[in-house]
C-alpha atoms as one frame of an Amber mdcrd trajectory, in Angstrom:
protein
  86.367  75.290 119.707  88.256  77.727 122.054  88.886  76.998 125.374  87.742
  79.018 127.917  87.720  79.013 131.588  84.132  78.577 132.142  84.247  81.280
 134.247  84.635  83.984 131.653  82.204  82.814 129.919  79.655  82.900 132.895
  81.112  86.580 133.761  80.200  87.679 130.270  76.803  86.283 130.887  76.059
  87.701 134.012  77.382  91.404 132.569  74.942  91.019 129.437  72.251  90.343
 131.697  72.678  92.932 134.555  73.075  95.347 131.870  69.907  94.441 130.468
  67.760  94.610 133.438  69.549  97.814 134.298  68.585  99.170 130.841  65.149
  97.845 130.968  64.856  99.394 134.402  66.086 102.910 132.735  63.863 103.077
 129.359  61.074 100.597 129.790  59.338  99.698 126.038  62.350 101.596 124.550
  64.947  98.782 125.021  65.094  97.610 121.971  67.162 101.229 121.402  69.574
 101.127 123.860  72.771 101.191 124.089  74.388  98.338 126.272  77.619  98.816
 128.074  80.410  99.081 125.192  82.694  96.810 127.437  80.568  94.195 127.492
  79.509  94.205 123.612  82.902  94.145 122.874  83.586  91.569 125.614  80.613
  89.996 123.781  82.406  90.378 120.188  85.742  88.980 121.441  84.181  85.906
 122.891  82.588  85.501 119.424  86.234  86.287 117.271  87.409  83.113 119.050
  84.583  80.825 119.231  81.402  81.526 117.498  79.244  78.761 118.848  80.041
  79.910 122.747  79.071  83.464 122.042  76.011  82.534 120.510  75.302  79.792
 123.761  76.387  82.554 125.796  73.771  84.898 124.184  71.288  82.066 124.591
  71.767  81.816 128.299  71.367  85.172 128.882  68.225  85.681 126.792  66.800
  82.879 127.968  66.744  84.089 131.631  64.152  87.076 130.792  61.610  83.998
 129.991  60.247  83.831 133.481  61.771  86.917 134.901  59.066  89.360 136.501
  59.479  92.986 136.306  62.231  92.092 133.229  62.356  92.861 129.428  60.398
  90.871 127.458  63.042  87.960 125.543  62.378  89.621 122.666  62.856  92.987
 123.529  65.767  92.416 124.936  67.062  90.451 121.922  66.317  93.617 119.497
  68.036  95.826 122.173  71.756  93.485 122.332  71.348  93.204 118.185  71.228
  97.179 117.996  73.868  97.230 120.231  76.413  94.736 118.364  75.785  97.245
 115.769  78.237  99.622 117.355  81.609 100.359 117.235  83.541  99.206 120.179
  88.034  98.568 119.639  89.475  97.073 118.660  86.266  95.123 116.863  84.530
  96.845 114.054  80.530  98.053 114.209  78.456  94.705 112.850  76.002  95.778
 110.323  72.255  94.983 110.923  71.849  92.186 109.154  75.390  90.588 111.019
  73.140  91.906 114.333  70.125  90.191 113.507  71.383  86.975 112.046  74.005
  86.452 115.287  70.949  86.869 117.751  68.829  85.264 115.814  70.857  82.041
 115.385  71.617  82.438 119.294  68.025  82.233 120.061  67.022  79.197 117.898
């Protein structure tokens, strides 16, 4: 396990989950296609090429915020929206396929 200064980690957080209001806020029911910030996937991706577990608490954290959120993307919508989004290429880190996507978020969720 990596250590981090917890307040990357919490940084990172906040980012994923500004950026996913703000995209909710732009597309409404089409968040589940939309492109989040490329720094912060890759932000996202390097927290993950160091310590698995964290990124996938870290994803948990910020997912789990839209649970009583009003006026914010539904948790699962905004779950299908990071996954296509990991799917992208951001340097240095490669473009995760789909099913690298899913199964990340999925296991961050559960």
């Amino acid at each position: 396990m990596s250590d981090f200064p917890p307040t990357v980690l919490t940084t990172i957080r906040h980012a994923l989950v500004l950026n996913l209001l703000d995209a909710h806020r732009r597309v409404g029911d089409d968040l589940p296609a939309c492109d989040l910030y490329p720094d912060i996937i890759r932000s996202l991706k390097w927290v993950h090429s160091q310590d698995p577990e964290a990124a996938e608490l870290l994803v948990w954290d910020a997912l789990e915020h839209f649970g009583g959120h009003k006026g914010g993307p539904d948790p699962e919508n905004a779950a299908r929206c990071l996954s296509f989004s990991l799917t992208r290429y951001t340097p240095p880190f490669e473009a995760w396929s789909r099913d690298q996507a899913d199964g990340f978020v999925a296991a961050a969720r559960f």
